[in-house]
GUNU-743334 format. One record per residue (C-alpha): x, y, z. Coordinates in steps of 0.001 Angstrom, whole numbers, padded with zeros to 6 digits, always signed. Layout:
// GUNU-743334
XYZ/...
This chain:
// GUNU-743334
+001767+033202-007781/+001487+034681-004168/+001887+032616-001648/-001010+032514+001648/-000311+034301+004812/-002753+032979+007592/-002965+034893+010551/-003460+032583+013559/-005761+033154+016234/-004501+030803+018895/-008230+030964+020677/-007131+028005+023075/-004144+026148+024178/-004698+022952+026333/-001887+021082+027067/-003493+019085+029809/-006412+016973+031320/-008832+014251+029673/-010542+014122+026490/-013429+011883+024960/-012460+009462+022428/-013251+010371+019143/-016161+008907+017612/-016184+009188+013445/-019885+010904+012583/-022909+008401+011104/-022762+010262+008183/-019527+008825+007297/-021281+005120+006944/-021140+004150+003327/-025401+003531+003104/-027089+001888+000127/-030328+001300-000794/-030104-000348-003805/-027649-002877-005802/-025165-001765-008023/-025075-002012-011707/-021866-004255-012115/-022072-006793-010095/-018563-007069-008014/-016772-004066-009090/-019669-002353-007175/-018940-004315-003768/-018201-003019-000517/-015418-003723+001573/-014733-004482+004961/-011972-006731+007254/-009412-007139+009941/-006478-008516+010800/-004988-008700+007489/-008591-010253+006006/-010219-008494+003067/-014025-009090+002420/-015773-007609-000504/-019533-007574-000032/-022479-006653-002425/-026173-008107-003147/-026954-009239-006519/-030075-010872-007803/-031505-011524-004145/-028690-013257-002798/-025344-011847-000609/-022254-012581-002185/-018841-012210-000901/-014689-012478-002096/-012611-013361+000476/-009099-012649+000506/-006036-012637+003291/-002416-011112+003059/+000054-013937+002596/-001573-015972+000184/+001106-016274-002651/+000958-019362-004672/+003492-021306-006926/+003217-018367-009333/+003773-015714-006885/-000028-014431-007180/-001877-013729-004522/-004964-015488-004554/-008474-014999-003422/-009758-017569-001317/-012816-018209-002984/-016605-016519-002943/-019739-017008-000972/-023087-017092-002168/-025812-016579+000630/-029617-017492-000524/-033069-017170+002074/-035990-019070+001555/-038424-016831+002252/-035974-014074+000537/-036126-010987+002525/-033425-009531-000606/-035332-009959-003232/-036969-007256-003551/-038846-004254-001108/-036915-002374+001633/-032849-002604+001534/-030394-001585+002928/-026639-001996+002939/-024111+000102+005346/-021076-000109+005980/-020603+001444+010032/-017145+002679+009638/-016937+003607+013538/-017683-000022+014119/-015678-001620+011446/-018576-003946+009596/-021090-004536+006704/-024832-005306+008019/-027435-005896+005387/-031190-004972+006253/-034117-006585+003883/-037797-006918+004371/-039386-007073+008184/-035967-006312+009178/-034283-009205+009005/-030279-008691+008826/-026997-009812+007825/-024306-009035+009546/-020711-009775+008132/-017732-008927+010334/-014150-009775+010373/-012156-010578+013726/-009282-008231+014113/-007578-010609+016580/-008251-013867+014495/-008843-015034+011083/-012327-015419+011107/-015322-014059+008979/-018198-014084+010747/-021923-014295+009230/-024344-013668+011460/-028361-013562+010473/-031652-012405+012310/-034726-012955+011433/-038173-011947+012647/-039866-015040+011053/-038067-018519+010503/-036031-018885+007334/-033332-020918+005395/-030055-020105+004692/-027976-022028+001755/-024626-020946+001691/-022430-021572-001467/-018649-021771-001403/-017770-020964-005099/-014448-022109-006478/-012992-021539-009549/-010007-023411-008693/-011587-026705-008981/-009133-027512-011488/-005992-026692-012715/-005988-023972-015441/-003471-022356-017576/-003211-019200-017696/-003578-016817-020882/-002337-013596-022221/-002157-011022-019742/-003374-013454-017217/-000157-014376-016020/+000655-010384-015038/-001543-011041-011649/+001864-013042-010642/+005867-012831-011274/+005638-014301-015209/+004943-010501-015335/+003818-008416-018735/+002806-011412-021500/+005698-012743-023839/+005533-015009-026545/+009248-016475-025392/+008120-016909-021843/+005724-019857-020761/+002339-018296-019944/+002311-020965-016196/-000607-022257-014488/-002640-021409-011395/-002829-025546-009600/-005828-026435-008389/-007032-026376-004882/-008285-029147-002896/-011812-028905-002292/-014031-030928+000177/-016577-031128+002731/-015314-031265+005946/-016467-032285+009668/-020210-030671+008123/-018368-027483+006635/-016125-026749+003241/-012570-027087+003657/-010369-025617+001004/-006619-025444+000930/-004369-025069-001924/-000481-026161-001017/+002433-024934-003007/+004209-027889-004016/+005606-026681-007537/+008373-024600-008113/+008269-023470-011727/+008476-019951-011404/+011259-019937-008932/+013058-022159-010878/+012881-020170-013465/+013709-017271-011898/+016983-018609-010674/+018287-020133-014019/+017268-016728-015698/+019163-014272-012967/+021760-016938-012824/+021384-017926-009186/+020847-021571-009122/+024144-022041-006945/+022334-020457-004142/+019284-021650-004136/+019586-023145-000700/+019886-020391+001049/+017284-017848-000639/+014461-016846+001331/+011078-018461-000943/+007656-017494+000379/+006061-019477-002199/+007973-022951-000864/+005647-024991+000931/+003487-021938+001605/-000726-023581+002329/-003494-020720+002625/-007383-021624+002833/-010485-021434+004726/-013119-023684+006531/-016596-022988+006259/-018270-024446+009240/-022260-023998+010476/-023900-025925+013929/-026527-024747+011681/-025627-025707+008558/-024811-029187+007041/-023606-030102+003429/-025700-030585+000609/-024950-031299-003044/-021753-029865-005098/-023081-027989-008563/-021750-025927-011298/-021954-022887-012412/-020758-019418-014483/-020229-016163-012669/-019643-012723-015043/-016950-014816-017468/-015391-017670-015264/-016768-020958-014406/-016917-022846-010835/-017924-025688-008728/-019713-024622-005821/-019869-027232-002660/-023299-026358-001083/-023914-025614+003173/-027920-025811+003207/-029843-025516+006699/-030734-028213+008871/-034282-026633+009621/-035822-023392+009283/-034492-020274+012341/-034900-017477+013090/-031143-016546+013421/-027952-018234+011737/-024247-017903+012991/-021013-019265+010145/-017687-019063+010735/-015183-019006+007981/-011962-019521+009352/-008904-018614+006832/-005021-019532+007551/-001949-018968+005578/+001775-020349+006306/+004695-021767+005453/+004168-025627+007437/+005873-028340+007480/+002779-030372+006094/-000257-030201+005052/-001417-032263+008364/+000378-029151+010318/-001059-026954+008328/-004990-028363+008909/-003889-028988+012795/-003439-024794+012861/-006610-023805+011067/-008729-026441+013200/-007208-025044+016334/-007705-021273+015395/-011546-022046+014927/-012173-023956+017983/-010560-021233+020208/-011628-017859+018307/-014310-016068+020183/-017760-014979+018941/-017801-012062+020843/-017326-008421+018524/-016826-006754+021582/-012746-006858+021101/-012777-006234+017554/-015435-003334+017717/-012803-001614+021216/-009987-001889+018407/-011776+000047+015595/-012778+002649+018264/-008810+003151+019514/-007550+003174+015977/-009892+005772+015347/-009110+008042+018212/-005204+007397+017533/-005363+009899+014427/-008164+011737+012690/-009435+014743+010538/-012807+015239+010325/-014002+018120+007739/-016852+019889+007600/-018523+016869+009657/-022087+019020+009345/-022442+019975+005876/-023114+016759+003963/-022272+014766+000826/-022783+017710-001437/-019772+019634+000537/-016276+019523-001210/-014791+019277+002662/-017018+016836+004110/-015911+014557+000740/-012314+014770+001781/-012771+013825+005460/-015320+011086+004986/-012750+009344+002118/-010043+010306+004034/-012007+008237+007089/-012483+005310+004527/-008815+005518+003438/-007570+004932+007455/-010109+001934+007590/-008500+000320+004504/-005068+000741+005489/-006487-000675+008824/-008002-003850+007696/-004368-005071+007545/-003088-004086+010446/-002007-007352+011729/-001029-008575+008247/+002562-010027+007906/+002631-008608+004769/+002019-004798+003242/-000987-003825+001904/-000463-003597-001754/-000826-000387-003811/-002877-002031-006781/-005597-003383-004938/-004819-004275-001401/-007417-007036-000300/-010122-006059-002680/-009236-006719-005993/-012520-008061-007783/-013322-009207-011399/-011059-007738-014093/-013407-007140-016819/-014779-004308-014759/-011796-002418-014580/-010031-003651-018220/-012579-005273-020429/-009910-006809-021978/-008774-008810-019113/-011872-011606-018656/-009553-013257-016373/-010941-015279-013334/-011040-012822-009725/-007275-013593-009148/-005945-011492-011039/-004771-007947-011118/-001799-005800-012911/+001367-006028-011715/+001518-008720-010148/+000292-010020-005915/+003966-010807-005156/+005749-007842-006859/+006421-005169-005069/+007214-001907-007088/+008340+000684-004795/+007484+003870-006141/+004024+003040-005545/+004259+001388-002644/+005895+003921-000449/+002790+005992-001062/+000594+003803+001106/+003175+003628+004345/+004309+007682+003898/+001011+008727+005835/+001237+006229+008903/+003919+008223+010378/+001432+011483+010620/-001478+009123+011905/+000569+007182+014678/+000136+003868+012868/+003686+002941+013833/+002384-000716+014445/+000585-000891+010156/+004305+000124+008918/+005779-002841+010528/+004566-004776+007440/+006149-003268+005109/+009133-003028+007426/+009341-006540+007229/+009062-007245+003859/+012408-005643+003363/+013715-007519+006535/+012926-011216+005102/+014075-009906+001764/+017663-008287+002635/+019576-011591+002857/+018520-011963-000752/+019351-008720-001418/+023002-009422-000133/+023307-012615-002012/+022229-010317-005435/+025314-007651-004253/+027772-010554-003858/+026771-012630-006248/+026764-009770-009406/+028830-007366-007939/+031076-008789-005442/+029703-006817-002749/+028619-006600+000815/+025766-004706+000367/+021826-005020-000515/+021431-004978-004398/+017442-004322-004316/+015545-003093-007318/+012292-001034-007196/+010212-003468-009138/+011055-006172-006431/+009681-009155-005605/+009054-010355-001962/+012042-012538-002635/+014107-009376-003702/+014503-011562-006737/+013262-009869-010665/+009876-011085-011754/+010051-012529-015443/+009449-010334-017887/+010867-007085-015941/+014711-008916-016296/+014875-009188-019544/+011684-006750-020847/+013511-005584-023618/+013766-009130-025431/+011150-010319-023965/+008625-007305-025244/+007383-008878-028353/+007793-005225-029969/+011119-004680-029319/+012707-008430-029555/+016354-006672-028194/+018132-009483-027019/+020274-008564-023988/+023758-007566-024418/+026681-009941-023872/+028544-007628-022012/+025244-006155-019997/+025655-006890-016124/+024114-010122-014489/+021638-008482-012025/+020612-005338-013944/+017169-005393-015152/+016987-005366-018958/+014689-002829-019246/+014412+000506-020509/+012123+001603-017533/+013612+000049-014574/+017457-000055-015427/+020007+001799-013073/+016626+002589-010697/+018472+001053-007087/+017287+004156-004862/+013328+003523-004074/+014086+001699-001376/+016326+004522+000702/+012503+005849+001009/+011791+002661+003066/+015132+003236+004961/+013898+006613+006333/+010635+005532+006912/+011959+003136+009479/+014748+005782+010823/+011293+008483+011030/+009399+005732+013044/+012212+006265+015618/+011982+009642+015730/+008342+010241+015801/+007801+007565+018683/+010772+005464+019222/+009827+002641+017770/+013104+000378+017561/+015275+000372+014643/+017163-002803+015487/+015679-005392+014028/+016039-003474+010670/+019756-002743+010986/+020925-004885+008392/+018398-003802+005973/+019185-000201+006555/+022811+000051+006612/+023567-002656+004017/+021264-000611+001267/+023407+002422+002431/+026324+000352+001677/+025454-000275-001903/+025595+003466-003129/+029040+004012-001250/+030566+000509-002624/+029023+000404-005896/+029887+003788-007214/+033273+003987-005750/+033451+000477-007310/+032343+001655-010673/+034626+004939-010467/+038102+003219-010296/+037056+000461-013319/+037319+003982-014985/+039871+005639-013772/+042336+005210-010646/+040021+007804-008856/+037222+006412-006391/+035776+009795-005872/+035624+013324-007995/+036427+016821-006448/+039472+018510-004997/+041354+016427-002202/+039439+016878+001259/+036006+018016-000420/+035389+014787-002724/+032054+013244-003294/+030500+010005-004773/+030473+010051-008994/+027005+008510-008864/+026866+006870-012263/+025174+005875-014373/+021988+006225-012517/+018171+006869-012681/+016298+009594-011298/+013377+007794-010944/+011824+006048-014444/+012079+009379-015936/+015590+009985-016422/+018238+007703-017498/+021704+007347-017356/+021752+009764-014783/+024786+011497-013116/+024161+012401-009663/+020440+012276-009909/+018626+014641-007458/+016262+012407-006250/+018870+009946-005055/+021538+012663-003640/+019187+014900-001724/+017811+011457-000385/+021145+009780+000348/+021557+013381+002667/+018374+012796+004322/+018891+009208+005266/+022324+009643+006596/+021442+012741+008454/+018529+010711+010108/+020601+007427+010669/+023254+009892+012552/+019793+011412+014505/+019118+007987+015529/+022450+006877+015941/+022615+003209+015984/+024193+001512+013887/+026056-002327+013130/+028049-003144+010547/+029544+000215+010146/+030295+003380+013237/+028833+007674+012993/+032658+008358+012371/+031982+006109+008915/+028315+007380+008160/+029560+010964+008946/+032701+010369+006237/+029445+009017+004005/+027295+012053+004027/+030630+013979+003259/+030367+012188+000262/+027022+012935-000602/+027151+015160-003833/+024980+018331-003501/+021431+018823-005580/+022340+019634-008659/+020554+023045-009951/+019829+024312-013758/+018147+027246-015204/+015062+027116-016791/+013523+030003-018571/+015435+032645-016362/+015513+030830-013433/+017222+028481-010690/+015799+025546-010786/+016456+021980-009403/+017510+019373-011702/+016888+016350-012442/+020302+015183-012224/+024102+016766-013707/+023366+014867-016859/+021026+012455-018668/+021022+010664-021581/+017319+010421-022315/+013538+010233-020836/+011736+007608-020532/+008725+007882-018075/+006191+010841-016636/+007828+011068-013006/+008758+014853-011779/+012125+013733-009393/+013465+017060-009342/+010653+017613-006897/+011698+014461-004978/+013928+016927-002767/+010639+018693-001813/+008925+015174-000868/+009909+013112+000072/+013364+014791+000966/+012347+017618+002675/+015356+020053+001060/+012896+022111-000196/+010007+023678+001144/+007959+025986+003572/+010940+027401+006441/+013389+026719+003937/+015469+029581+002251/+015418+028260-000890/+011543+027628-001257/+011570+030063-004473/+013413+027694-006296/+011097+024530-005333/+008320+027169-006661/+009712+027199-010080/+011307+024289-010441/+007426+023174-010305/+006180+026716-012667/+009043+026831-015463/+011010+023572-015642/+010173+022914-019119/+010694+019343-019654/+007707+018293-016927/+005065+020453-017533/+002979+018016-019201/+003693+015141-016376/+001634+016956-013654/-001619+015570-013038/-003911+014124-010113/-004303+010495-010268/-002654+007397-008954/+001022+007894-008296/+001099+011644-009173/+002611+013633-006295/+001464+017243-007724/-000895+017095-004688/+001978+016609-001949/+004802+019246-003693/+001597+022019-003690/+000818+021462-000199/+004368+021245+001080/+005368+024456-000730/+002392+026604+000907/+000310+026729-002196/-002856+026557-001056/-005728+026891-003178/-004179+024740-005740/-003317+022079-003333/-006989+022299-001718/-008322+021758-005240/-006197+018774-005694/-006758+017192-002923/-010594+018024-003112/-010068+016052-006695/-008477+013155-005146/-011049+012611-002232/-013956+013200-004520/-016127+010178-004868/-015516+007358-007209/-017520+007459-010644/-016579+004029-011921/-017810+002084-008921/-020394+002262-006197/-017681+002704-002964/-016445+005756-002425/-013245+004926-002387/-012657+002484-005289/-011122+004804-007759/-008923+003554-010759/-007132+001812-012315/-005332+004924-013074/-001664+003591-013922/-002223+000441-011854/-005432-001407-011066/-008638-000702-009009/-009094-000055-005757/-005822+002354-006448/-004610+002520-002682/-001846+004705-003797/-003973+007084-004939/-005086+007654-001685/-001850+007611-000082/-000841+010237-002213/-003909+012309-001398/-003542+011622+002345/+000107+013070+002600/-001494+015773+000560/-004034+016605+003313/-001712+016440+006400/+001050+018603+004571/-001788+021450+004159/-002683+021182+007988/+000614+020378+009369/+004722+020201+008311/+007454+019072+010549/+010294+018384+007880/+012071+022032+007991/+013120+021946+011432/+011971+021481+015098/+008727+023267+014782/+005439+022029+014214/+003840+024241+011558/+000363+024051+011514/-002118+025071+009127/+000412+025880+006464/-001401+025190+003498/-005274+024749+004811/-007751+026892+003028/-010518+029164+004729/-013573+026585+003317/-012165+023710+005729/-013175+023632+009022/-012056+020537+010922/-011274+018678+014215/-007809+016613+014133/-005941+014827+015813/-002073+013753+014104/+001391+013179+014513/+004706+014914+014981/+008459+014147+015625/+009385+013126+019524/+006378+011559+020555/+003983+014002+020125/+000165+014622+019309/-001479+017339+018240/-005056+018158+018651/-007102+021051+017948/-009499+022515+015532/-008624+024417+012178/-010506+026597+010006/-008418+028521+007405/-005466+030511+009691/-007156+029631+012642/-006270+026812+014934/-008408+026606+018751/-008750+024395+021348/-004711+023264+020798/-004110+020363+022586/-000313+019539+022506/+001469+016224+024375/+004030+016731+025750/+003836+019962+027148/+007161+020699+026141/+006623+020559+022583/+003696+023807+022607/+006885+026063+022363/+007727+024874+018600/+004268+025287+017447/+004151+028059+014212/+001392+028802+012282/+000953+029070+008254/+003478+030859+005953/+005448+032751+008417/
């Protein structure tokens, strides 16, 4: 396979003086004329803050989910907070001219029906408000439904319990039950708030992983947490509460109807989620937020227009919908404002579904759950996946998004700790990469081998307290060192301060020093292997990722260990331990281990392996996310076949959900195969009306990591800072793609500038300083 040479014209270089913001083109607004076929899997989306709204007309009337991060309840799911049915009397939806458009520059749904009259839904960044707003040429009525499901308690079934931390179904594990909410109408709106005020899960959890003693001082989200909304009209007053069924799940819907006949309407639904003292406390908050919350868009709209001139890469902006290139920038586009809609969230956006999970029948017929759910789980966190959405936001300046999922690992490390001393008598973070956001195993993932109906293995006597029972997830501690750089590359790319995530950084460092030196002298009076003076870590018995088992020095976990100690010495603060410590550390560090494979070096998975068990490819991990491997390094050739001729993958590469063939194509300067990927992955959806709503691949619909996979993808073929100090740009971009950008790179800097094929013009570099380590494609 020959590799692309591009030969740069550098038409332009400006490294100073002003520049318009950049405004995303109309043609990137999601426009509809006409419903979709199924209901609420073909909704729109649309939010802010950390609010997710999915929108879509159906039978004349405007419905609506609503969802917010945060909103975990007793079983660790996060819920929806309920769906709103909008009805006119005259009905300008029922029928004639329609349209529905998302204006992505703008950041909000507006619905146009018959003599123009509109609906305008929008989501305040800065607050956690919906707003509805409606304009009519002629007077009209508005009823507004709130529709709960929730109206009662109800027990979950089967697979149900997956959308929280009961995990996969077992016959030996009690299925729970999602409590009811309380439901009323309130000072002439709908108040709804649902409380967390039992514990069964977590107490569960404890007496299962054997951590009742410490139960005091665990971090629990789910203790006392309240989330809910109020649904309040000057225009509006309460009506009568009815019944009804929606696709396979019943409700009570409490019933806003208007007081006369207007020409324009204005409702605020105002949502709030904490952990309070009290119910009273909690109501106090919400009450507060909607008295003082503006009804002005103009903040909201002057934050969607920043975050869109903070990063962007705009294909092909004038060819259309039919153009391959145009496809990747306008989903691309779509992608940033999904990621966005969270922005302010406390918690991460999640990789199976974010804020925009809808009915479950549509995506697994199977699963005629109620809107709540989703697979794997609202308060499980599996890492592999998960690191796919927070990757990008280095390359797109989006420092303040990663914060989130910064923080989850924060609030979790003390838990983490307590795991380490607790099962292992150590002082270091024992995390596991199907996690939840109490660092705590769900359910079924603990003991999945006896719990799996099929296999009914009961778990060992002699099996350690802590390690996961399962065939998938056992030995698999090393996910999280992704997070770990991810915070370290924050620093480096703008500063952003590592402090506050010390603990978390060095103490999951500490585990892989402690643990296997631990480990090595219960087998022999040796801590380390190798001659006296050049000794490194016996890291055993591992995982390199799900794939391989039993691992001994597993590549993905040494050539990361190198990479996160080399960037914690870059950085160079540190706590609990000093450099002269860290330095000893990455000493230790055993080197990627190599095999051949039909003639050829190749990297390997790991030293040795005892068997396979999933479809993951981590002897690529040291290409991405390690950077070992790769365009400007000297061993590229054998990241090239380790990808052609490694013979047990060849079969695992593909071009959905987690599936990094996109990233390791790009990164390795192979262009036309990477374009075609990532052409694949940006392509519009086919099972539902957004663009952007593909799935569930191995996870659940919207699959956000499928776009984070596909967006590393895309700024790897237009730019790579991982070898080095240079900023190689157009690496990997293909002659078809013409495009204006604007991204990220290492020591505060932007780059700007226009690429087509080799050819990058109008270069705008800040600082000045950095212009000099600017390369160009394969050279």
């Amino acid at each position: 396979m020959a590799l692309r040479t591009g030969l740069v014209s550098l038409l332009a270089l400006s490294l100073s003086g002003g520049v318009c913001a950049n405004v995303l083109p109309p043609s990137y607004d999601v426009v509809w004329e006409d419903s979709g076929k199924n209901q609420s899997a073909d909704s729109m989306p649309l939010g802010g803050g950390d609010i997710g709204v999915n929108t879509w007309r159906e039978n004349g009337t405007i419905l609506f989910y609503l969802a917010k991060s945060g909103a975990f309840d007793e079983n660790n799911a996060l819920l929806k907070f309920g769906r709103v049915r909008l009805s006119f009397d005259p009905n300008p939806f029922d029928g004639g001219s329609f349209e529905q458009r998302l204006l992505l520059n703008d950041g909000y749904v507006r619905y146009t029906g018959n003599d123009n009259t509109t609906v305008k839904l929008w989501v305040d960044v800065f607050n956690p408000v919906v707003h509805v707003e409606v304009e009519s040429p002629q007077e009209l009525s508005l009823d507004l439904a709130y529709e709960n499901w929730r109206y009662q308690d109800r027990g979950m079934v089967g697979e149900e319990r997956n959308q929280g931390s009961w995990g996969i179904y077992s016959s030996k594990v009690p299925n729970g039950t999602t409590y009811a909410d309380a439901i009323d109408f309130h000072k002439g709106g709908v108040l709804m708030s649902h409380r967390n005020s039992k514990l069964d899960l977590w107490n569960f959890q404890l007496e299962q992983q054997g951590l009742q003693d410490y139960d005091d001082r665990l971090y629990n989200p789910m203790r006392n947490n309240e989330f809910g909304l109020w649904v309040h009209s000057d225009d509006l007053e309460p009506g009568k509460i009815t019944d009804g069924h929606y696709i396979n799940t019943d409700y009570k819907a409490w019933n806003l109807v208007s007081k006369e006949a207007k020409t324009s309407f204005n409702v605020k639904i105002t949502m709030y989620q904490n952990q309070t003292a009290s119910h009273c406390k909690w109501l106090q908050t919400l009450e507060q937020i909607a008295e003082t919350s503006s009804n002005s868009q103009e903040d909201t709209i002057a934050w969607w227009h920043q975050y869109w001139d903070r990063s962007y890469i705009i294909i092909n902006e004038d060819e259309g919908p039919e153009d391959p290139g145009f496809q990747v920038g306008k989903n691309y586009q779509i992608w940033r404002y999904l990621m966005g809609c969270n922005a302010k969230g406390e918690w991460p956006t999640k990789f199976n579904g974010g804020l925009w999970t809808f009915d479950p029948v549509f995506v697994n017929k199977y699963r005629p759950y109620t809107p709540d759910h989703r697979r794997w789980g609202g308060g499980t966190f599996t890492a592999q996946n998960q690191r796919l959405l927070y990757w990008p936001l280095l390359r797109t300046g989006d420092f303040d998004l990663m914060k989130a999922q910064f923080d989850f690992y924060k609030r979790a490390t003390p838990n983490a700790l307590i795991r380490g001393q607790a099962y292992q008598g150590l002082d270091a973070a024992y995390f596991l990469e199907q996690g939840d956001n109490t660092a705590l195993s769900n359910v079924f993932e603990y003991n999945a081998q006896y719990y799996d109906d099929d296999a009914n293995v009961p778990r060992p006597k002699n099996f350690p307290d802590g390690e996961l029972w399962n065939v998938w997830l056992n030995h698999l501690q090393d996910t999280a060192n992704e997070f770990v750089d991810m915070i370290l590359q924050a620093n480096i790319y703008s500063g952003f301060d590592v402090t506050p995530y010390l603990e978390f950084i060095e103490l999951q460092l500490a585990w892989f020093d402690k643990y296997y030196q631990k480990l090595a002298l219960e087998r022999s009076p040796y801590p380390l292997s190798g001659m006296y003076g050049n000794e490194s870590l016996i890291i055993y018995p591992a995982s390199a990722a799900e794939t391989y088992k039993e691992s001994y020095n597993p590549s993905s976990t040494t050539s990361g260990l190198r990479k996160v100690l080399t960037d914690l010495l870059e950085v160079g603060k540190f706590e609990l331990e000093d450099e002269e410590y860290y330095r000893g550390y990455l000493a230790r560090v055993p080197e990627t281990p190599l095999r051949m494979q039909q003639g050829r070096w190749c990297i390997s998975p790991a030293l040795a392996y005892n068997r396979v068990q999933n479809s993951e490819i981590p002897q690529l991990y040291p290409v991405f996310p390690w950077g070992e491997y790769g365009l400007g390094k000297p061993n590229l050739t054998v990241a090239l076949d380790t990808y052609k001729f490694d013979t047990e993958t060849q079969g695992y590469h593909a071009n959905t959900g987690w599936k990094q063939d996109v990233i390791w194509l790009a990164r390795m300067g192979v262009t036309a195969n990477a374009t075609a990927l990532t052409e694949d992955r940006f392509s519009d959806s086919k099972v539902c009306k957004f663009p952007a709503f593909k799935g569930p691949h191995f996870d659940w619909t919207p699959d956000l990591n499928h776009y984070g996979a596909a967006a590393i993808g895309l700024h790897e073929q237009l730019i790579q800072t991982f070898a080095d100090e240079s900023i190689r740009l157009v690496p990997a971009w293909p002659d078809s793609w013409s495009a204006r950008f604007k991204v990220w790179a290492p020591r505060n800097t932007t780059v700007e500038g226009h690429a087509k094929g080799g050819t990058v013009s109008d270069l705008k570099i800040t600082p000045e300083s950095r212009a000099s380590d600017v390369i160009y494609g394969q050279d």
